[in-house]
Phi, psi and omega in degrees: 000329193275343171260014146275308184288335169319316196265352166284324180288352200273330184278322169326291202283011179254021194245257187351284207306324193287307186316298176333280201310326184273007176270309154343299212272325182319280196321323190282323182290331184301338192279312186281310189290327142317316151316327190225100198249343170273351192240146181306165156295122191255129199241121199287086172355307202272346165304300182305302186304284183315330165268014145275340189264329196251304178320313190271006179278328191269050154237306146344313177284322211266339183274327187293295171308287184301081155195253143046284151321318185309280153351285197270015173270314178327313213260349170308322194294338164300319188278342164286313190304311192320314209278331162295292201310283195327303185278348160289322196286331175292359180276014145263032183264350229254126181334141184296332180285353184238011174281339191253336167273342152290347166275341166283353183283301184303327172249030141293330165302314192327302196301304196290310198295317192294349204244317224290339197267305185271356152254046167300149310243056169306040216302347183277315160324303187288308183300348173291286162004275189290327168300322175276349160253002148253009154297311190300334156337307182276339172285332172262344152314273170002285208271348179286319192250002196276329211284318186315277205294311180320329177201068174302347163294342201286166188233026146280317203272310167340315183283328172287323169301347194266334168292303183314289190319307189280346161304312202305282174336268225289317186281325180318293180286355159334288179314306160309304188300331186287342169265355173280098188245143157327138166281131191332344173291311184311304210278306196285312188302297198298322217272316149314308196247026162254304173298306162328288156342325170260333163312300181318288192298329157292325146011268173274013174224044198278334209243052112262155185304316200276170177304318212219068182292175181285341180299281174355292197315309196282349179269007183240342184244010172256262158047275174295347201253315166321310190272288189320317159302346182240036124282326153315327175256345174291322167262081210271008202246340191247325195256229169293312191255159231233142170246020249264242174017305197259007172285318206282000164313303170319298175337293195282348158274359183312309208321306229269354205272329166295000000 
């Protein structure tokens, strides 16, 4: 519950900040249209166009990409379950004595893989998690190769070892794509040339009456609403959105292991 309110508190304060800036920029064009009460507010074109121009390219970029990612952690997640299903069903190629502590190994890797995504973004869980399944790892290596030297003739038991790897393979990289982001220079640029923008826009609405014309309203609260969905999709495990759907794939092979 406490990181749905941290990232609903990152849109408040990307609301405040964005509001600030076009108050800013207001107050300071009001300051210029007093001085020159005959003359219109003068705007440097060319200041304005490039940072609105460079602004909707880095949103544009950063939305494209956190959407992108969003994508191959879904369909990676399809490509785990295949890969779990796959190394329980071959451990019936593997000599019988070594079948009932691997189907308890595997899903307990399973089990262990499935904790590492829910306690997102708990990191101290998760890295107990990820410590604790590569023992359990290193136990079904063990036993895939112990089962391997028991009948080194078999031309059978290779294909389950090659299944075993790629679950080993399929949890790692889970893992990793779930840690992969633009660099933080990227989050401070757009969140920079959003304000700069709001600076602009108060500005430029120093000689209307109201305070808070409707443009304004709308470049400050779409704005804010922009980066945030695409902090949301850079992190799909803390905010609204959700990988829900495609855990429970992971779910239903726990399930089926049973």
């Amino acid at each position: 519950m406490l990181h749905w309110v941290v990232i609903f508190f990152v849109f408040v304060i990307l609301l405040i900040l964005l509001q600030f800036s076009v108050s800013i920029g207001r107050r300071f064009g009001c300051r210029q249209v007093e001085k020159h009460p005959n003359r219109k507010i003068e705007i440097i074109g060319i200041a304005e166009s490039t940072v609105f121009t460079l602004l909707a390219l880095l949103i544009a970029f950063t939305f494209s990409g956190a959407y992108e990612r969003f994508e191959n952690r879904k369909l990676h997640i399809i490509d785990e379950a295949n890969a779990f299903a796959k190394a329980y069903e071959y451990i019936d190629l593997l000599p019988a004595k070594y079948q009932p502590d691997m189907r308890v190994d595997i899903r307990k890797y399973l089990d262990l893989h499935l904790a590492t995504y829910l306690d997102i973004p708990n990191m101290k869980k998760v890295f107990d998690d990820i410590n604790q399944a590569s023992i359990v790892q290193h136990k079904i290596w063990k036993d895939v190769t112990a089962a391997g030297n028991a009948d080194p003739n078999s031309n059978i038991i290779p294909l389950a070892i090659t299944s075993m790897t790629n679950m080993f393979d399929a949890f790692h990289t889970g893992i990793e794509i779930a840690q992969v982001h633009p660099p933080r220079i990227i989050f401070i640029l757009l969140i920079g040339l959003s304000v700069l923008g709001g600076f602009l826009v108060g500005y430029s609405s120093a000689e209307n009456k109201h305070k808070f014309p409707i443009h304004t309203l709308c470049y400050v609260i779409l704005t804010s609403f922009i980066i945030y969905v695409i902090i949301n999709l850079e992190y799909p495990r803390v905010g609204f959105i959700h990988l829900d759907a495609f855990d429970h794939i992971l779910m239903t092979t726990r399930q089926e292991m049973n």
